[in-house]
C-alpha positions in Angstrom: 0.6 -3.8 -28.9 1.6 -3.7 -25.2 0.8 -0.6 -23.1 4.0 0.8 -21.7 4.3 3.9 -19.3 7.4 5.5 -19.5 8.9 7.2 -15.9 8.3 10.6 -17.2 4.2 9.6 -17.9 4.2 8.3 -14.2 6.5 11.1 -12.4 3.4 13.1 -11.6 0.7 10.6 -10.4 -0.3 10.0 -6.7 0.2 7.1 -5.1 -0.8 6.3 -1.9 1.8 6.9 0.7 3.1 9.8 -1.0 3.0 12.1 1.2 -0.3 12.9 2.3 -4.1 13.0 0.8 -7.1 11.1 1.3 -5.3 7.9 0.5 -2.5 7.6 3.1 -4.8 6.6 5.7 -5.2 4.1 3.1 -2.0 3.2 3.6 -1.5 2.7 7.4 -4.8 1.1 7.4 -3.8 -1.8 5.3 0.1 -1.9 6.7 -1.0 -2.1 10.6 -3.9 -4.0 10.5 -4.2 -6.6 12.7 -5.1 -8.6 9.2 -1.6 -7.8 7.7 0.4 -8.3 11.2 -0.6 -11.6 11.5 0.4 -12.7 7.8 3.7 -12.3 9.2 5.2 -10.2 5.7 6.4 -7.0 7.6 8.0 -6.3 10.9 5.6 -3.6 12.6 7.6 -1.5 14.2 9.5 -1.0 10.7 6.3 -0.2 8.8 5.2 2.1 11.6 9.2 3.9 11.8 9.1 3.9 7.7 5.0 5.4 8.1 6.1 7.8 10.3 9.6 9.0 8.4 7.3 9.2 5.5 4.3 11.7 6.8 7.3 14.0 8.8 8.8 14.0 5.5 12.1 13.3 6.9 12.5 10.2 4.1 10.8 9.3 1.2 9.4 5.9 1.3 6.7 6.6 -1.6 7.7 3.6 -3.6 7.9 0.8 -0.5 4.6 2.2 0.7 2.7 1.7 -2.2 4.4 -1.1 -2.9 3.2 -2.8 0.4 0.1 -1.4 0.2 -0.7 -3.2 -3.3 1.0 -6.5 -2.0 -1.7 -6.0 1.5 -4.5 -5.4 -1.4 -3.5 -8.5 -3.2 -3.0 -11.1 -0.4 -7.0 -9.2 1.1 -8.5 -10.1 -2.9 -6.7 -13.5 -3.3 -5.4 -15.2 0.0 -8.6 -13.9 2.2 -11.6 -14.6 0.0 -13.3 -18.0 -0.6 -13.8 -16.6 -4.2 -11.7 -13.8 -5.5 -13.3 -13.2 -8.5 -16.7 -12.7 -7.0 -16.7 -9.5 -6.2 -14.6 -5.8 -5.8 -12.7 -5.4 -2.7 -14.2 -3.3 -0.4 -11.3 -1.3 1.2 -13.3 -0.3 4.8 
C-alpha cells in the first residue's frame, strides 16, 4: 500500500520559506550561499528579489522556496559528499 497525502492533509504544515519561523533562515542560507551560487542553478538576484517578496509578504513564493531549498539539500547530500550515505547532513 503506497502512502499518499492528499492537499487538504498538507494545507496546514510549515515549510520552510513560508513566511517566517526558525526555518527561513534556513532557507536564505542554503539559496545564497556561496556553495549554491557557484552550482550555477539560480540566478542570485532572483532568489534574493523572490526571498525578499516572500518575507514582506508582498508574494507568496512558499512552494519555489522550499522547492529550492530541498533541491540545495539534495545536490549538499549527493553532489558534495565523497559518500552520501555515510552520514546525516549537517545543515550549519
Amino acid at each position: 500500500m503506497a502512502w499518499s497525502l492528499s492537499p487538504r492533509e498538507t494545507e496546514n504544515q510549515r515549510q520552510p520559506g513560508d513566511g517566517g519561523g526558525e526555518l527561513r533562515p534556513l532557507a536564505g542560507e542554503f539559496l545564497l550561499s556561496q556553495r549554491a551560487m557557484s552550482r550555477g542553478f539560480f540566478d542570485p538576484a532572483y532568489v534574493r528579489r523572490m526571498l525578499d517578496q516572500h518575507i514582506r509578504r508582498s508574494q507568496d513564493h512558499a512552494s519555489r522556496i522550499w522547492e529550492l531549498t530541498v533541491l540545495e539539500a539534495w545536490c549538499r547530500t549527493f553532489l558534495d559528499r565523497e559518500n552520501p550515505l555515510a552520514a546525516p547532513l549537517k545543515f550549519k
